[in-house]
N, C-alpha and C positions, 0 to 999 in steps of 0.2 A: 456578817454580810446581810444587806436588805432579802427579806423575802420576796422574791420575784412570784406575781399574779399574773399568770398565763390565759385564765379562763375569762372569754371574752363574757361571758354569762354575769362572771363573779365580778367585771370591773364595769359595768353598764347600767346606764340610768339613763331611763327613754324621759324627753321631753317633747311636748306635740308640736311645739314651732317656736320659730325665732321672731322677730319684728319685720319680717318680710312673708312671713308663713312658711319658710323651710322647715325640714324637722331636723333636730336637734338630740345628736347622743352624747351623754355629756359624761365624762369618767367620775366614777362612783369612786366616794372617799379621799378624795384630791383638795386641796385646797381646806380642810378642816379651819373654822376657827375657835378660837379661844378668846377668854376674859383676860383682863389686867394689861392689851397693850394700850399705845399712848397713841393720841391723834395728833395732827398737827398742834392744833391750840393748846394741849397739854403741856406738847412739850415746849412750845412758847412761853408758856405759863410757869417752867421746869429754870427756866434762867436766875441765876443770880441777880438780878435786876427787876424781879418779877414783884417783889413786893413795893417798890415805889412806883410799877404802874398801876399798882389799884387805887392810886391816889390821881397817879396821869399818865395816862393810859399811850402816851407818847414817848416817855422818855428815853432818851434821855436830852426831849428836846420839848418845848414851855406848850407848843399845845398842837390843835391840828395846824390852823396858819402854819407856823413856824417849821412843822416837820416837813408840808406840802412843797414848800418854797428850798429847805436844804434837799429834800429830794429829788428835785427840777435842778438844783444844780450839782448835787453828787454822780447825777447820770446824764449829764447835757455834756459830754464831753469840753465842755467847753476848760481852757487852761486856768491855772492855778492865778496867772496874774489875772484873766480876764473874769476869775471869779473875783477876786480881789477888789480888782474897780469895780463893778456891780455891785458891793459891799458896803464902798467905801459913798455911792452917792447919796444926797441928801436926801431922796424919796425912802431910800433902803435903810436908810439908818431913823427915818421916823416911824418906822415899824417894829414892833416889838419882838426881834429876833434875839435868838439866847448863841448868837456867834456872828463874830463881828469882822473874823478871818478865814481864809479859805484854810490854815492849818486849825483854827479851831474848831471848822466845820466839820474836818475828818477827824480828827479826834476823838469827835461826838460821836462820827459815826463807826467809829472803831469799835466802839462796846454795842454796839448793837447787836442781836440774837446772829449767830454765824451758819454757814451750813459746814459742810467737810471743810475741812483746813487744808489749808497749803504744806506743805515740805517742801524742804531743798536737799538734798544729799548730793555727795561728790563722788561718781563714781569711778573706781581704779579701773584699770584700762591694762592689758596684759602687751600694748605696743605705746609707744611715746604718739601725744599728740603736740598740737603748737599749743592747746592753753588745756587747764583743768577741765572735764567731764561733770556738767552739774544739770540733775532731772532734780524739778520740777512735777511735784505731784502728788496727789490729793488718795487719801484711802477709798479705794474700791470699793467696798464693801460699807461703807458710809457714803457712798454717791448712789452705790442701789439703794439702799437702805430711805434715803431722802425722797428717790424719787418713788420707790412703791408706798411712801408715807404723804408726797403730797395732796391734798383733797382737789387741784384740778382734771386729777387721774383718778378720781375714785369710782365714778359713772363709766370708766372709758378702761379697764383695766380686764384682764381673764384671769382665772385663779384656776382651772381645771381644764386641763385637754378637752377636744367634743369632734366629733363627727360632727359635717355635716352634708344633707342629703337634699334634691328637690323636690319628692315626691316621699309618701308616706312608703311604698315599698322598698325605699331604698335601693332603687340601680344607680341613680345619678348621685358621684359625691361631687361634693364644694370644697375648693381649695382653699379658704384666704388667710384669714391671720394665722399668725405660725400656731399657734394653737391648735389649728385645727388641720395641723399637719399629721403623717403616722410620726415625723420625729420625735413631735409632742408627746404622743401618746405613748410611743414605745419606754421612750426614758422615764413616765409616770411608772409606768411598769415596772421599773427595777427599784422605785423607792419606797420605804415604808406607806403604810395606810395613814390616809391624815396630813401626809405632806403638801410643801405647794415649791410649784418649779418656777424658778425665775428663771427666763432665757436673758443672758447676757449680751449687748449686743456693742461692738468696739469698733469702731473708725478709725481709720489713720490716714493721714496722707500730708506730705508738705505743701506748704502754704507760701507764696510771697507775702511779704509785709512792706518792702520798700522795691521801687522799680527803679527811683532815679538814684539813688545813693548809696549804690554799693552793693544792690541784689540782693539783700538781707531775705532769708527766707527760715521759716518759725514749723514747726513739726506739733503738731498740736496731736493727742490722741482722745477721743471724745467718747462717751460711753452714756447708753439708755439701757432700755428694756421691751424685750420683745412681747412681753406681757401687755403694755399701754398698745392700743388696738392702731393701727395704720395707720387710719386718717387723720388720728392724733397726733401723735408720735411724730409724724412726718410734716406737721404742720410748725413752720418756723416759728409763730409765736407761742408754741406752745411749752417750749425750752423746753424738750422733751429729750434731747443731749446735751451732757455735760462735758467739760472740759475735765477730763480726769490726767492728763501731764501732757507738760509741753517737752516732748523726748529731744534729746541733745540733738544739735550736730554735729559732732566731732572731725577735726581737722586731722589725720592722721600722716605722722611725715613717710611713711612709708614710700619709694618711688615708683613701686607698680601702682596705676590708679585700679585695678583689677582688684589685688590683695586689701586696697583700701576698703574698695568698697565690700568683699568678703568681711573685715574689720567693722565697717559700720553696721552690717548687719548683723553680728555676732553681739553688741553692745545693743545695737536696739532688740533683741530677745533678751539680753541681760537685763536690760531694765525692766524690759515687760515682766520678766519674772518679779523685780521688787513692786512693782504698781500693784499686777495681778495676786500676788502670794494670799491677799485675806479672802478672794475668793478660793483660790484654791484650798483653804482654809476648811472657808467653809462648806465647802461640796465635802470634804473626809471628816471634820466631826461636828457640823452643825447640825442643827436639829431636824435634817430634811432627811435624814440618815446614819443608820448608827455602826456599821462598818463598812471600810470603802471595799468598793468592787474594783478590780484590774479590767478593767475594759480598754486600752489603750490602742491609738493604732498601730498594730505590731510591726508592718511591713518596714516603713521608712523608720523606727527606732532599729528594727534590726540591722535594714543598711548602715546606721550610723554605727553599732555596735560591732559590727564586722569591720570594720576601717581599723587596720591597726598600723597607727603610725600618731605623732605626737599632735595634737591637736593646737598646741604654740608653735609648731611648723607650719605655718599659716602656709604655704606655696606648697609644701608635697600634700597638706589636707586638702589643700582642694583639687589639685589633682586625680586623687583618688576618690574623689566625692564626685568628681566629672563620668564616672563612670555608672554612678546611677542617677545621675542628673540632677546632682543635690548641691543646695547652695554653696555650700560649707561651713553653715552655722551647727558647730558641733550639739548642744544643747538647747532645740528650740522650746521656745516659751512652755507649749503645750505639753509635752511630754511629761509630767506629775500632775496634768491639767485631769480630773473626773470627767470621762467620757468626753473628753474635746478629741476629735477626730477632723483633720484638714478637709478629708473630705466631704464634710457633712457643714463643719460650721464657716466654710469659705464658699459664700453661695455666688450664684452669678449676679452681675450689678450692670444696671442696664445704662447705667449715664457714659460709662469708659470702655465697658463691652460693650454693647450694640450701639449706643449711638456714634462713639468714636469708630468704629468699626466700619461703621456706613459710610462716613464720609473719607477714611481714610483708604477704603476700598470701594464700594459699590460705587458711590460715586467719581471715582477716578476709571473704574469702566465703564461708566457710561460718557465720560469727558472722551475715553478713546474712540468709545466707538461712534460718536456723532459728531468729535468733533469740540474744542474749546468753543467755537465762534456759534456752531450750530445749537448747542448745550445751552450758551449763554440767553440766545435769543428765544429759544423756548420759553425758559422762567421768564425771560421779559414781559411776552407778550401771555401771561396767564391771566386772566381774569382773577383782578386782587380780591381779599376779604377782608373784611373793614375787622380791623385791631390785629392783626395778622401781618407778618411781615410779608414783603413783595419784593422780590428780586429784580427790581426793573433796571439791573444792570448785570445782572446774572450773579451765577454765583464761583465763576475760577479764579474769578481775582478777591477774594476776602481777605482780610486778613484777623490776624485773633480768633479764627470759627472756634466759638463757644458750644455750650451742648441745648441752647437755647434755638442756634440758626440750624443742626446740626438736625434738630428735631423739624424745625420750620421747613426744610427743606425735604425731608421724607415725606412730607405731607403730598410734594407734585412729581416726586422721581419717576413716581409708576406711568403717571400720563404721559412725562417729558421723554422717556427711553421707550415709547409705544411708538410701533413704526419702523424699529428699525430693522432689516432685512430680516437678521438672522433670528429668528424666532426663539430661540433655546436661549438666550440673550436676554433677552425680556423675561423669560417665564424665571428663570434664575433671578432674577433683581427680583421680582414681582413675588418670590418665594420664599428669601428672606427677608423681605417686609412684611408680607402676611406672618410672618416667623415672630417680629417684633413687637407689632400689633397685639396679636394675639397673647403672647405671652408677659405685656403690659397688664392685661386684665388684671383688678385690684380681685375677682371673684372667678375661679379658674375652675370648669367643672370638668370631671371624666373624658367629656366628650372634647370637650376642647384640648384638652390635654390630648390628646389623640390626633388633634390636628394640629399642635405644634408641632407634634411629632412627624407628621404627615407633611407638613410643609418644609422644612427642615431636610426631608428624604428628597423632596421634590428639588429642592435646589443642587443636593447633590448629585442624581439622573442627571440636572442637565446645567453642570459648570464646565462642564468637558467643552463648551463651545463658548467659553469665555478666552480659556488657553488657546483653543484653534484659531481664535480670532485675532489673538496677539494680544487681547484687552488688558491682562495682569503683565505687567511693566512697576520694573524696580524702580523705587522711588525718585535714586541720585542718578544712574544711570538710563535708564528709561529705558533700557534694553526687556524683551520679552522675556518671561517668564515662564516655567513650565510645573511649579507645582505647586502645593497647597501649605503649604510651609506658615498657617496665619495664627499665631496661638487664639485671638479674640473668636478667632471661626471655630477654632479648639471646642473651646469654651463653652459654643450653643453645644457641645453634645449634652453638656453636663446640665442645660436647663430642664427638662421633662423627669431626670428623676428626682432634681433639688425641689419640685412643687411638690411631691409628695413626702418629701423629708422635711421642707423647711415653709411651706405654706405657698401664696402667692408671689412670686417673684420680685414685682414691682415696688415691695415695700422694703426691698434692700437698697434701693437706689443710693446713689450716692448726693443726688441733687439737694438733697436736706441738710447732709453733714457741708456739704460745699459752702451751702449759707451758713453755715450756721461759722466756719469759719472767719466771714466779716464780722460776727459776733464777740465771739472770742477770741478772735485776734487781730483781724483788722482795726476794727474800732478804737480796742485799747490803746493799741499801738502811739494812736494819734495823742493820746494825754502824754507821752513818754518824752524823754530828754533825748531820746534816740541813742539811748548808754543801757545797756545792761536790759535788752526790751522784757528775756523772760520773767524777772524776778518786777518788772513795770507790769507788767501785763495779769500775774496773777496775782498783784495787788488792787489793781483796776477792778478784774475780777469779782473779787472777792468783795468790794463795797458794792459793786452793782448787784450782788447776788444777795448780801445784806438788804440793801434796800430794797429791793423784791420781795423778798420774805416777809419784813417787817412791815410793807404795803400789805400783803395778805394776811398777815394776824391783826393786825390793828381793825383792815375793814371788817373780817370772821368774826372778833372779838365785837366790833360795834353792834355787829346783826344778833350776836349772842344775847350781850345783856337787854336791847333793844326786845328778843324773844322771851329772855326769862320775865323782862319785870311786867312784857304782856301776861305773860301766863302766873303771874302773881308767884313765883318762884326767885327765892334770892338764892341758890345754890348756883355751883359755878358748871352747874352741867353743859356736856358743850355737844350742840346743836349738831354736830356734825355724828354726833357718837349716838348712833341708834341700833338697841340691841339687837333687835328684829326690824330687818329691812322692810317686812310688812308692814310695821306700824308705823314706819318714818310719815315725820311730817310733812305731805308733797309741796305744800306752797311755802313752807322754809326750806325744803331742799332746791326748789326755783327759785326762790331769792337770793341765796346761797352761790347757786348756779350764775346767773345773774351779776353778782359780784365779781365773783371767781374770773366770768369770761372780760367784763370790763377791765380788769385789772391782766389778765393775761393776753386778751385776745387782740387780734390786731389792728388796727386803727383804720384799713380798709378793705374791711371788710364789702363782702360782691353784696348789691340790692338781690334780693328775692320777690321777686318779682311777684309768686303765688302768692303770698303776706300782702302787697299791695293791690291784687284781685279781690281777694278775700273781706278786706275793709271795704274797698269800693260796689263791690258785689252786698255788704250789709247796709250802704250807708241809705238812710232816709228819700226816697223819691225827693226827687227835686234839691240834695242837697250837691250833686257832683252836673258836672255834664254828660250830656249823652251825643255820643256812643262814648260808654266807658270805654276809659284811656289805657286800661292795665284791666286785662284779663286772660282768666285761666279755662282751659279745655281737658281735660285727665291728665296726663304729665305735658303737657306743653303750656305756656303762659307767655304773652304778647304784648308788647309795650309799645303803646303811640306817643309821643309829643303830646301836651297839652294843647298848644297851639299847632295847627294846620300849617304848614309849608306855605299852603295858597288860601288864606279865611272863605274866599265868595270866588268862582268862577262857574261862567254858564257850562253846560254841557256841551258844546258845539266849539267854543274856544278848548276847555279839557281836549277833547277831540284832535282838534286842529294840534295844539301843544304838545301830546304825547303821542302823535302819529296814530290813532285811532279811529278809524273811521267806521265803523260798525259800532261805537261807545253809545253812541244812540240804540241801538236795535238791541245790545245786549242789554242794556240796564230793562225798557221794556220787556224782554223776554226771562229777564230772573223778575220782577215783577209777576208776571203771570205765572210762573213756578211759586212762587213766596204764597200767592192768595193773600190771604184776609188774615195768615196764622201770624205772619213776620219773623218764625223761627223756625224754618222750612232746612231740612237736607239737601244740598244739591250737587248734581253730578255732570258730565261731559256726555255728550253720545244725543245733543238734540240738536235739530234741526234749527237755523235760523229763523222763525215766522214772523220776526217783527220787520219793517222796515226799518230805512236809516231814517227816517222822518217822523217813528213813531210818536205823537204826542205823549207825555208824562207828569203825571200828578207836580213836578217837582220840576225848576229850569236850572237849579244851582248846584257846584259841590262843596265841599270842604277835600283838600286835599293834601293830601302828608306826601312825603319824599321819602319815608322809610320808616320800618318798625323792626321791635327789637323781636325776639324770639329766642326766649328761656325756657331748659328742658329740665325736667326729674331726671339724675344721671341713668344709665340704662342697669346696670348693677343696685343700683340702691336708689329706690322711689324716694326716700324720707330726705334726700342730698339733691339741693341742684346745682347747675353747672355757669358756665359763665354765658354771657347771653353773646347769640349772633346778630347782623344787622340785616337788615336783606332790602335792600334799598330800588326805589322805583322812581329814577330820577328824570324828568326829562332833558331833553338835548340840551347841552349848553358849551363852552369856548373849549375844552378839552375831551364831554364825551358828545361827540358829535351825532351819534347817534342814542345818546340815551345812556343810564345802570340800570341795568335791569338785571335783579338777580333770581338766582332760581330757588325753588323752598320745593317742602313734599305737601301736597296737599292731599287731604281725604276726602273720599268720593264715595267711599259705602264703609255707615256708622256701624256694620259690624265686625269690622277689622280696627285693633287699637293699637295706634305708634306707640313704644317703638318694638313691642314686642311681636305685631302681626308682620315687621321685616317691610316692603312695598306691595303687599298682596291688600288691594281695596286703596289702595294710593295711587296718584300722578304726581310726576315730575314737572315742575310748572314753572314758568318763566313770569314772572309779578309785574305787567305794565305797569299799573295806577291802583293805587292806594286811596281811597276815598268815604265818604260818608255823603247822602242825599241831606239837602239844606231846606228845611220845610221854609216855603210863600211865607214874605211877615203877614203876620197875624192867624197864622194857621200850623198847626202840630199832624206832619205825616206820620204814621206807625213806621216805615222804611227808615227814617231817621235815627232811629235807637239803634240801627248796628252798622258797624263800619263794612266796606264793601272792596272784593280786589278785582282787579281786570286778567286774568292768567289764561295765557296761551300754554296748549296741552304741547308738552316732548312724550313723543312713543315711544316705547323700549322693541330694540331691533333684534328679532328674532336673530342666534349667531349660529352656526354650521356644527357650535359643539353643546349647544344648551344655550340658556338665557344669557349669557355672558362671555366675553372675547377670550380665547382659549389662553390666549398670552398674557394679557396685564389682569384676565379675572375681573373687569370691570362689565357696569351695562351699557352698551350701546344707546343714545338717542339721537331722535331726529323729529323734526317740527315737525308736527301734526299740521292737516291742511285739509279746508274744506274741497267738494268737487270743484269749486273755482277757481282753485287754488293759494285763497288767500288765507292767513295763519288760524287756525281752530281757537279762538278765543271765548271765555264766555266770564260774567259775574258771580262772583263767588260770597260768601260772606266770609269776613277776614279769620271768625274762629273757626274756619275748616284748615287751614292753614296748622302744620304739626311740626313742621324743624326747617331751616338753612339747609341749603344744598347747594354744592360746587360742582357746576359744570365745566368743561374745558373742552376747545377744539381738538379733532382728531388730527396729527401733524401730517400723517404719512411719513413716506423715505424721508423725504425733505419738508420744514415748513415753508410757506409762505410769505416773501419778504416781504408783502405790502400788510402783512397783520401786526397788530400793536394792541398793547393792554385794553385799552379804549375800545377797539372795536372786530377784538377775536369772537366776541361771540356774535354777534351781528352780521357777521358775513362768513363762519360759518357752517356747513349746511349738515355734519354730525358730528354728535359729541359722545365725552365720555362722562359716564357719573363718578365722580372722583371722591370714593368713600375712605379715602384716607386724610381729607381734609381734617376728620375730626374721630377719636378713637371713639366715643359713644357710637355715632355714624356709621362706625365701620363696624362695630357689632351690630347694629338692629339691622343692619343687608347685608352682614353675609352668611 
């Protein structure tokens, strides 16, 4: 049996910080490596075919052309004939191609380097089905094996459990990758000194593959590594799961459909046990330990253990199985599984838990209690956000709700169910979405963790007045309901202690394996004859996965010799294998890198907007125009249009255009705040002194209709997020009163977004977007930076602190001078720090003369709606 290391002393290795400055405790003698394993290119290089590419480095195809062109059509799903004629035409055939068929082309590509191989087996079945039983499925333990070998996880992988903390005395920990889970750590614990834990990580779910013909639906099960860090892993181009078997469906003629489906699930454990066996393998004699420990879950094996009665009596075992509330799959998978425990490695998943949950509950109580018709016309009339969906027809009639709209729509719940009588109604909606929110976080600390748990407690205090209200109503019958009978609402119990067993939550989602299912089996599908799809599908497969591979050895190997014959070295040393990671070579590991992502990464990719400040912020005076179009302020970065919405308009027309009548007085009065410096702070709280007639250096503008604004995510500065729009449009045929949307601007430079929260910030409404147009022939200093028009929102002291006791939000309301006309003043545009969504307060009832166009315009208080966006909803609350 492993030596188990208890002493926290004897298993700790302090590190001062991580790339964000956390500290870092990293478990001592984990992860060990050793001489003589093989890198990828080795074992490229390991192929029977390896010695005629040192002659052509392509084959088994005449050069690059040649291979570039069969690889464009090996993965172009395009069909076999319609490769064929593309073959057959005379541009195609005057090219020096070494295959001239679409079966010659795969032939070729049949010998090409493989990864895991396919199986078929036929499994026997203890009940008659209508056809034979055949999995479909590739070795375990060669699909980990692949992926903790590939070099575009080599930068992005953990090998050692770690603590981690925010401050050097260690009160606050950090939940995020499972590594830096206690799971991690504990089970380090039980294994020799020197070893390294792969966390295995398996999907499953059925899939349709055909809608119109017949309902075909395809059971795919897919497997990664919990080792590969989150953002990796969960990233679709990163093929970071693989298709490890496509599990039967078995037709069983049995006439209870009850006992079938006990059947079905008894054969999909049976399988799982042939797929899974080489890992269970190697957990009892691989080299990560060298006798197996019994740690099994004892509870539910004894249940099963105590059942005595014939387990081929399928209807008296489950019977008896009914009584501890067990499937009736006599032998699950797990059970000879090393320390696989249900309750530990079945964590919570936020795409079919919470967000199905929401929509299949929360929001059918708040359909009760306001109301289909009043429901729908709330989302109507919300003030949209540009790339965001907009419910401008509500949302009780959808149909398909995916976990896309499912999300869209959590984003205005809280605003749209605000108002309604019974307060304990709101606070309960309002408490399991803080719930979900919060337990989204990719970075989950102590204290957070305390308020999941805290939120969570809060909705059950007050669901008692969802029953009193009638809101919970059966689905078919609609009749009221009086208990909590909800397994997905089960489930949030088990999240606050899976953070500390299994990491951040978030990165079990299922939205990743979801897609990844168009991958691996949608896509296939379509090459198929629509006959026999699984044994179509993992030949599909399998050439796509070939031609991947051999795109990354080919490009590895070009950069290789391209390094050796610089470095005047003809040895086949391979670039990737550096003994000591200190001495690696960093601008071939960047080229490398480089390679790696062009070849894996995804074709669109988000602009970064701070990359584009940064150049433009270096480029030569007089080489760009001014006011730069694309700049950065600490984690916030701002993108203008090249060209101005409006090139030349006077001041007085602007004015007249965007409803501004003070556009005169205020540009004068940020003027006399600016001085002679032109890079001046400035803030709200002064007086008017200029008139509306003030003269000005300057009689023109340039004017934009909106700018983008991209953030550094609020968890990880080194990562940014997708950019918002925040538009300042004047009146025109639909917004009759104007867009104008709201942003956080900063008003005292010693509070920094987003982690000073709104303390040195205003809530601001963006009229005009603009830059001063120097007189031809003359260069004003004001000219160099862009300029916004923003009316101040105050935040409404509330009767139980800063924020409304029920939806937890801030109250605003326009700011107004003693004249009472809107508090307006000129700001420069990089005081400007994120996108923010306001929304009208509804009350009992909305307003039937409000519409999307012109809810915020008329009116008179609003909410700050921080669940528009989860970064947002962290930095205020």
């Amino acid at each position: 049996m492993a030596d188990e290391r208890t002493d926290p002393e004897e298993v700790l290795q302090l590190n001062t910080n991580d790339k964000l400055g956390r500290i870092l405790d990293v478990f001592r003698g984990a992860g060990e490596i050793f001489d003589g394993g093989q890198t990828f290119l080795a074992r490229f290089r390991l192929d029977i075919y390896a010695s005629r590419r040192q002659q052509n480095l392509y084959y088994p195809f005449a050069s690059l052309g040649d291979w570039e062109i069969a690889n464009f059509l090996l993965t172009s799903r395009l069909s076999m004939r319609a490769i064929d004629e593309f073959l057959s035409l005379r541009l195609t055939n005057s090219l020096p191609l070494s295959f001239s068929t679409t079966k010659e082309l795969r032939s070729r590509a049949e010998i090409l380097p493989s990864g895991p191989r396919w199986n078929a087996r036929v499994v026997p079945t203890t009940h008659p089905t209508k056809s034979p039983v055949t999995l479909y499925y590739r070795d375990s333990l060669d699909c980990v094996e692949s992926l903790f070998n590939h070099p575009l996880f080599a930068q992005t992988m953990d090998y050692s459990p770690f603590r981690l903390f925010t401050t050097a005395e260690r009160i606050v920990r950090v939940f995020t990758e499972w590594m830096s889970s206690d799971g991690a750590w504990d089970l380090q614990l039980k294994f020799p000194e020197g070893s390294t834990l792969c966390g295995v990580i398996l999907s499953s779910d059925k899939t349709h593959i055909t809608n119109m013909c017949g309902g075909k639906v395809a059971h795919p099960l897919l497997i990664s590594l919990a080792n590969i860090r989150m953002d990796i892993r969960n990233k679709g181009s990163s093929h970071a799961f693989l298709l490890l078997a496509l599990m039967p469906i078995p037709a069983f003629t049995h006439p209870a459909t009850r006992i079938c489906s006990v059947l079905e699930a008894r054969l999909f454990h049976h399988c799982l046990d042939i797929v899974l066996e080489p890992l269970k393998q190697a957990a009892r004699f691989g080299r990560m330990m060298s006798d197996p420990v019994g740690n099994l879950p004892a509870l539910t094996l004894a249940q099963l253990q105590s059942i005595q009665c014939n387990v081929n009596e399928v209807e008296r075992y489950f019977a008896a199985c009914e009584d501890f509330r067990l499937s009736g799959v006599s032998h699950p998978f797990w059970r000879d599984w090393l320390y696989a425990d249900p309750s530990q490695f079945l964590t919570p998943e936020a795409l079919h838990h919470w967000h199905r949950q929401f929509w299949d509950h929360d929001m059918q109580w708040c359909k009760h209690a306001l109301g289909a018709g009043e429901l729908d016309f709330r989302f109507s009339v919300l003030p949209p956000i540009a790339s965001f969906r907009h419910f401008n027809q509500g949302v009780t009639k959808l149909k398909q709700v995916g976990g896309r709209t499912q999300r869209d729509a959590q984003r205005y719940i809280v605003v749209v169910i605000a108002g309604f009588p019974q307060v304990d109604v709101v606070i309960a909606v309002r408490a399991l979405m803080e719930f979900r929110y919060l337990a989204q976080a990719p970075a989950i600390t102590s204290q957070m963790h305390d308020r999941i748990s805290a939120a969570l407690k809060t909705f059950h205090d007050h669901k008692h007045a969802i029953i009193d209200a009638g809101l919970r109503r059966g689905q078919t019958t609609g009749a009221a309901l009086d208990h909590w009978e909800i397994p997905k609402l089960e489930f949030m119990q088990s999240v606050a202690p899976s953070i500390h067993q299994a990491g951040a939550v978030i990165q079990w989602s299922a939205d990743t394996t979801e897609h990844a299912h168009i991958e691996v089996v949608k896509d296939p599908v379509t090459t198929t004859n629509n006959q026999n799809y699984d044994s179509q599908i993992c030949r599909t497969l399998d050439r796509d996965e070939k031609c991947r591979l051999f795109s990354t050895a080919v490009s590895l190997s070009e950069r290789t010799d391209t390094h050796n014959s610089l470095a005047g070295d003809d040895s086949e040393t391979d670039v990737l294998d550096h003994s000591d990671p200190n001495m690696a070579d960093s601008a071939g590991d960047d080229a490398i890198g480089n390679i790696l992502q062009d070849l894996w990464s995804s074709d669109r990719s988000p602009i970064c907007f701070f990359d584009s400040a940064e150049k433009l912020s270096n480029a030569p005076l007089g080489s760009v125009p001014r006011p730069l179009r694309t700049l950065a302020i600490g984690r916030t970065a701002l993108r203008l249009n090249y060209k101005p919405s409006i090139r030349r308009i006077s001041i007085d027309d602007a004015a007249d255009t965007f409803s501004l009548p003070d556009l005169r007085g205020a540009l004068s009065d940020y003027l006399n705040r600016e001085g002679s410096f032109c890079q001046n702070f400035h803030s709200f709280g002064h007086q008017r002194r200029s008139s509306p007639n003030s003269p000005l250096p300057f009689n023109d503008l340039h004017i934009w209709f909106k700018v983008r604004v991209q953030q550094r995510t609020y968890f990880d500065s080194t990562k940014f997020s997708s950019a918002f729009t925040i538009n300042a449009h004047p009146p025109d045929r639909h917004w009759k009163f104007g867009r104008y949307d709201a942003a956080i601007l900063n008003t005292n430079p010693q509070y920094k977004w987003p982690l000073s929260g709104l303390a040195g910030h205003n809530v601001v409404l963006i009229r005009l977007i603009m830059s001063p147009l120097s007189p031809r022939g003359t260069t004003i200093p004001w000219a160099d930076r862009a300029l916004v028009y923003a009316e101040r929102l105050d935040l409404v002291q509330q009767a139980h602190g800063l924020v409304d006791h029920a939806t937890g939000l801030h109250v605003l309301q326009r700011a107004v001078r003693a004249s009472g006309t809107p508090l307006g003043e000129v700001f420069p545009l990089d005081q400007i720090r994120s996108y923010t969504h306001i929304t009208p307060r509804f009350g009992a009832a909305a307003d039937n003369r409000l519409s999307s166009a012109n809810s915020i315009h008329f009116a008179q208080s609003f909410f700050l709606n921080k669940y528009f966006d989860k970064d947002f909803f962290y930095a205020i609350t």
